[in-house]
C-alpha positions in Angstrom: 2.6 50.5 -15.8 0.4 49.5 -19.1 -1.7 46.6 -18.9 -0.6 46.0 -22.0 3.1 45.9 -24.4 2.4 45.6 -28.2 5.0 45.2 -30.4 5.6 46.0 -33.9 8.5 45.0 -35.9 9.5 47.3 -38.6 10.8 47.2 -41.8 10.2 47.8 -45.7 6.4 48.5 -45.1 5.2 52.0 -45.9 2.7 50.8 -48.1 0.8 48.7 -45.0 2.1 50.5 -42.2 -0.2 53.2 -40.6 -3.3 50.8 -41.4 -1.2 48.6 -38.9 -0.4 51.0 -36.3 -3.6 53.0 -36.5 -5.6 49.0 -35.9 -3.5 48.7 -32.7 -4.0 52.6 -31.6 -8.0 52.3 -32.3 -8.1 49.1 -29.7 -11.5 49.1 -27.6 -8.8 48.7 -24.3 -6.9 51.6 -24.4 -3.8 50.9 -21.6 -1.4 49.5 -23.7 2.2 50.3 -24.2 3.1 50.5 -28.5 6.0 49.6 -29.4 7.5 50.2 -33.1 11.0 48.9 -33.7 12.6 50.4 -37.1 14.3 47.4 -38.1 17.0 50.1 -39.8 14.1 50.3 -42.7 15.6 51.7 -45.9 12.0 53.6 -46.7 9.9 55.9 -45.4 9.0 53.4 -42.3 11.5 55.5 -39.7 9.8 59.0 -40.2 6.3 57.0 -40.6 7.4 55.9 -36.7 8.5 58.9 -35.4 4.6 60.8 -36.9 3.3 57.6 -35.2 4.7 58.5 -31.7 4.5 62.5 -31.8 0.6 62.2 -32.3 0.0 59.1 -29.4 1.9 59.3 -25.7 1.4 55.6 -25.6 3.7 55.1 -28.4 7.2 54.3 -28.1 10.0 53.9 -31.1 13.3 52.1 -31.6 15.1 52.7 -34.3 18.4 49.8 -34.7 20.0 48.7 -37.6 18.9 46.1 -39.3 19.0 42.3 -37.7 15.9 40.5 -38.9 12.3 39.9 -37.3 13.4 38.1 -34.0 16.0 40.9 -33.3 13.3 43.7 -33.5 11.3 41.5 -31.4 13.9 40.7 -28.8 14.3 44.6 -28.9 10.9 45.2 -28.2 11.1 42.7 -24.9 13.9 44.3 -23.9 12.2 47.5 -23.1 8.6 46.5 -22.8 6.5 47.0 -19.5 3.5 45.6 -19.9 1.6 43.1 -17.9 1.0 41.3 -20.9 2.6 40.8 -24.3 0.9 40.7 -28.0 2.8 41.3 -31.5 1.7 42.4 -34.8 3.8 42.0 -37.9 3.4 45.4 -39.5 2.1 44.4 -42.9 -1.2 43.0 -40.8 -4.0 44.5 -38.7 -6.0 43.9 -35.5 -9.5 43.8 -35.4 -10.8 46.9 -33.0 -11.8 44.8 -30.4 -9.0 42.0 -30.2 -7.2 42.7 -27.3 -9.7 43.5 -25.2 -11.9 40.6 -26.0 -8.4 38.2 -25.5 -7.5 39.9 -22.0 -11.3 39.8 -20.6 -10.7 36.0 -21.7 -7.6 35.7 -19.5 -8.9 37.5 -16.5 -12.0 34.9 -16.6 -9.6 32.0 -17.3 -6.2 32.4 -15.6 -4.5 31.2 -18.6 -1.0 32.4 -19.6 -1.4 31.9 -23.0 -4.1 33.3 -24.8 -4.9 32.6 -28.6 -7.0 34.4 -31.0 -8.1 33.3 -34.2 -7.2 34.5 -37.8 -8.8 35.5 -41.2 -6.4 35.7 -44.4 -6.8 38.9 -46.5 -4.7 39.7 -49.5 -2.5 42.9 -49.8 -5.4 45.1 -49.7 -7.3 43.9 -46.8 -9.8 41.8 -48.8 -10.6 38.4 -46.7 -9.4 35.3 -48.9 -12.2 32.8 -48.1 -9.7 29.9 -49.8 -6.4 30.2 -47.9 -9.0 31.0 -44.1 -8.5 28.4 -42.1 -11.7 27.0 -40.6 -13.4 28.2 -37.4 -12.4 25.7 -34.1 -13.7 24.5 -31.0 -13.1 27.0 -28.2 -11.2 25.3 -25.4 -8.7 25.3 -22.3 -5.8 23.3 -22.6 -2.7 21.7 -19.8 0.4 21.7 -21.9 0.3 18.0 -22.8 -3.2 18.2 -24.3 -1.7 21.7 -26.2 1.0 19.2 -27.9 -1.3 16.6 -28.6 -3.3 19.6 -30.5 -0.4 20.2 -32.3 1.1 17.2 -33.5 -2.7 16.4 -35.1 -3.5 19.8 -36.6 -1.6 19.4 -40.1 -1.6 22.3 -41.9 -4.0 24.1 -38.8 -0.8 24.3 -36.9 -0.1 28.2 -37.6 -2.7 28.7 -35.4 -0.6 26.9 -32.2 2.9 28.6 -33.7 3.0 32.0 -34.5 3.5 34.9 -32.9 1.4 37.3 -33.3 -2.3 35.7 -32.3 -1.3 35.4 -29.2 -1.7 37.4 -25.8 1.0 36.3 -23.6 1.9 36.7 -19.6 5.0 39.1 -19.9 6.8 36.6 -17.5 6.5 34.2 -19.9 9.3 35.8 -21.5 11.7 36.8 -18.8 14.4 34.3 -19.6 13.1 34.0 -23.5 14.0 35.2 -26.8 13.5 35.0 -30.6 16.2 32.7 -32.0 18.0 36.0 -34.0 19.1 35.5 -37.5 16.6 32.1 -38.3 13.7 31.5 -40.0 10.7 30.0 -38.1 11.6 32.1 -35.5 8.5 31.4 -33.4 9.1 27.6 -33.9 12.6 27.9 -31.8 10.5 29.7 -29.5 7.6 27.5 -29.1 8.6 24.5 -26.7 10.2 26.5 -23.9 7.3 28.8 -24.0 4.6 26.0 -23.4 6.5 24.2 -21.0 6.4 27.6 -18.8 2.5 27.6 -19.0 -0.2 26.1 -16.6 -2.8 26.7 -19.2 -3.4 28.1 -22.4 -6.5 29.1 -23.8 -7.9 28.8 -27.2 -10.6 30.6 -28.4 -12.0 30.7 -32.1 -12.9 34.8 -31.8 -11.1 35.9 -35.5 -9.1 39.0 -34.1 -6.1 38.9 -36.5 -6.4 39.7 -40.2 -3.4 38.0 -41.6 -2.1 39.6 -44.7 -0.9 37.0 -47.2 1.5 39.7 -49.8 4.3 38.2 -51.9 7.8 38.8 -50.3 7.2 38.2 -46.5 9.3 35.9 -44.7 6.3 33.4 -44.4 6.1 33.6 -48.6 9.5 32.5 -48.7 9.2 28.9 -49.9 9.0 25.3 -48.5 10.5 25.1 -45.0 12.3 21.7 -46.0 14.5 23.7 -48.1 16.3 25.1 -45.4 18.4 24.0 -42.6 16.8 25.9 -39.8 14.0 23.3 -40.3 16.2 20.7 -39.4 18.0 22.5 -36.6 14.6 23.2 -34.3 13.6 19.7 -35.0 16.7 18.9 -33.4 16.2 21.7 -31.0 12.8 20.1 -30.1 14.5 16.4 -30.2 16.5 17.5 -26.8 13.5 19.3 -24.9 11.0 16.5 -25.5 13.8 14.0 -24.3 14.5 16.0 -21.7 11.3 15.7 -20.5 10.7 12.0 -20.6 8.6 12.1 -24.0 11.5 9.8 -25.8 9.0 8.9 -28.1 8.3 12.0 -29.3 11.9 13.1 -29.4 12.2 9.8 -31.8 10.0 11.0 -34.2 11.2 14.4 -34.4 14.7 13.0 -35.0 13.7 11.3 -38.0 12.0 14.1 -39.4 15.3 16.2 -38.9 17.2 13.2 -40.7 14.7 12.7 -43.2 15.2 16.7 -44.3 18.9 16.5 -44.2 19.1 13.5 -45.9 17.3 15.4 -48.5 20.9 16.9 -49.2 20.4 18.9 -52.6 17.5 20.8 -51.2 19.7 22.9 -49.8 22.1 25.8 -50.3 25.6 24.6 -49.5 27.7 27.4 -51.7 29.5 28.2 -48.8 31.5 26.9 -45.8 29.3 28.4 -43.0 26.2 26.2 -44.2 28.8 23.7 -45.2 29.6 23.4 -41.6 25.9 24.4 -40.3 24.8 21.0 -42.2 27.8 18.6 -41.1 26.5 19.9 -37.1 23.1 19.2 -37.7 24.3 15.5 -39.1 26.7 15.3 -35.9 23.8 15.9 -34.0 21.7 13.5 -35.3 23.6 10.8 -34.1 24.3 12.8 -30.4 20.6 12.7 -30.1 19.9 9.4 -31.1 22.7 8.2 -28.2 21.3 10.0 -26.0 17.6 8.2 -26.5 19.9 5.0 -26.0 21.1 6.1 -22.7 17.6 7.3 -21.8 15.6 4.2 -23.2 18.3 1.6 -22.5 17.6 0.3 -25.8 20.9 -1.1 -27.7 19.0 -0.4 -31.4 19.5 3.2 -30.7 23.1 3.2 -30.1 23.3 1.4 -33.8 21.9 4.0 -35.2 23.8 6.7 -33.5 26.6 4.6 -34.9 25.8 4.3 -38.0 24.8 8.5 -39.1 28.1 9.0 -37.4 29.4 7.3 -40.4 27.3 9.4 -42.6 23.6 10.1 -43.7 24.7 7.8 -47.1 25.5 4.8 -44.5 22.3 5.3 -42.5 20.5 5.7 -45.6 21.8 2.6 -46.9 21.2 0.5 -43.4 17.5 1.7 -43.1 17.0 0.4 -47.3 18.6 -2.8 -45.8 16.4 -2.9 -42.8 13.0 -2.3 -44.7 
């Protein structure tokens, strides 16, 4: 059994691809398992794959049609055998010793969550000093003190959300998958995966170089104009509940109202978002009698009321309150 699964979504990336793979085949810790999944690619990517995996025994393909990032990722669990668990978007590269540095890290610590730094580069592997986020304190961290990093990071938090600067306890994902066929993918992700950890370490070593290129899924435009926003806010609403944070679970409700009450952001040109946004509005106001029954507070079960009347009422009764 490898030490070691890493997996590579594919698709529409000849340009960046064998920079990728051949970053992840050049590791200073050899036992890992590679994984590329041909996301059905329309270019060169399959054959690029199947070259990959003739010249290296530790290289495994899939090739499925196409289904999006958290599909090819879900693939990729599906079949892994590692120990542990790190991704790489394909358009990106490891440094050569990354995943050695991040699992000697783990061995010392015990964590089962492992992060790595980042440095942004631009299409051809220049670093962008500008858009580099800046170095950070090296540190262990209990799930509670991992949200409160979160919540107070501001823009830092790509560093707590993504994917792929991560080195993860393969169990971590034994009843857990990518959201398919949403953006922020990892975001859906992200709560059930902390709440499985004991710790998580965080260490500032930058062993990701993070390739910002026009067209990537994470180029694709302000989150708030989209309903998945709104939907793992939600999502996130009923796990912090769930776990006695009701205060938490407040706030994150309001941010999801506050985005859908932001109605012309988004695209509503047909009935399936139609409908996506009335459910996310007609769970606004489940979640927000739930907090009532939780909290015992009466105020709550108002305002559950009230949004199931419509986002224009509330709207109108929180103008009237202020």
């Amino acid at each position: 059994m490898p030490t070691i699964s890493v997996i590579i979504p594919v698709y529409k990336v000849e340009r960046y691809l064998d920079a990728c793979v051949a970053s992840v085949v050049g590791q200073t810790y050899p036992d890992l398992e590679i994984i590329l999944v041909d996301d059905g690619s329309p270019d060169n990517c399959p054959a690029l794959c199947d070259a990959w995996a003739a010249k290296d025994t530790r290289i495994r393909v899939i090739h499925r049609s196409n289904g999006g990032l958290s599909a090819a990722r879900n693939s990729g669990l599906d079949i892994c055998t590692g120990e542990y668990i790190a991704f790489v978007d394909s358009d990106d590269r490891l440094e050569p010793e990354t995943l050695e540095r991040a699992l000697r890290a783990q061995q010392r610590s015990g964590a089962d969550l492992v992060l790595f730094h980042y440095l942004c580069t631009d299409e051809n592997d220049q670093p962008l000093p500008d858009r580099t986020p800046a170095d950070r304190e090296e540190e262990a961290l209990m799930p509670s003190q991992f949200w409160e990093k979160f919540f107070t990071s501001g823009d830092a938090c790509t560093y707590y959300v993504v994917a792929w600067n991560k080195l993860y306890r393969a169990e971590l994902f034994h009843t857990l998958r990518y959201a398919e066929g949403k953006r922020y993918e990892d975001m859906f992700l992200l709560p059930n995966l902390i709440g499985q950890c004991r710790k998580i370490l965080c260490l500032n070593f930058r062993g990701y170089r993070y390739a910002q290129r026009t067209g990537s899924i994470m180029s694709q435009g302000d989150p708030r104009n989209y309903l998945d926003r709104s939907e793992y806010l939600l999502e996130w609403t009923t796990t912090f509940a769930a776990r006695g944070d009701t205060l938490r679970a407040e706030g994150l409700l309001n941010d999801a109202i506050e985005n859908l009450a932001e109605k012309d952001r988004f695209d509503l040109s047909t009935p399936a978002q139609q409908q996506r946004y009335r459910t996310a509005c007609r769970a606004c106001a489940d979640a927000y009698r739930d907090l009532a029954q939780r909290t015992g507070r009466s105020s709550m079960l108002l305002r559950a009321a009230l949004l199931r009347l419509g986002l224009p009422v509330y709207q109108a009764f929180l103008k009237h309150k202020a």
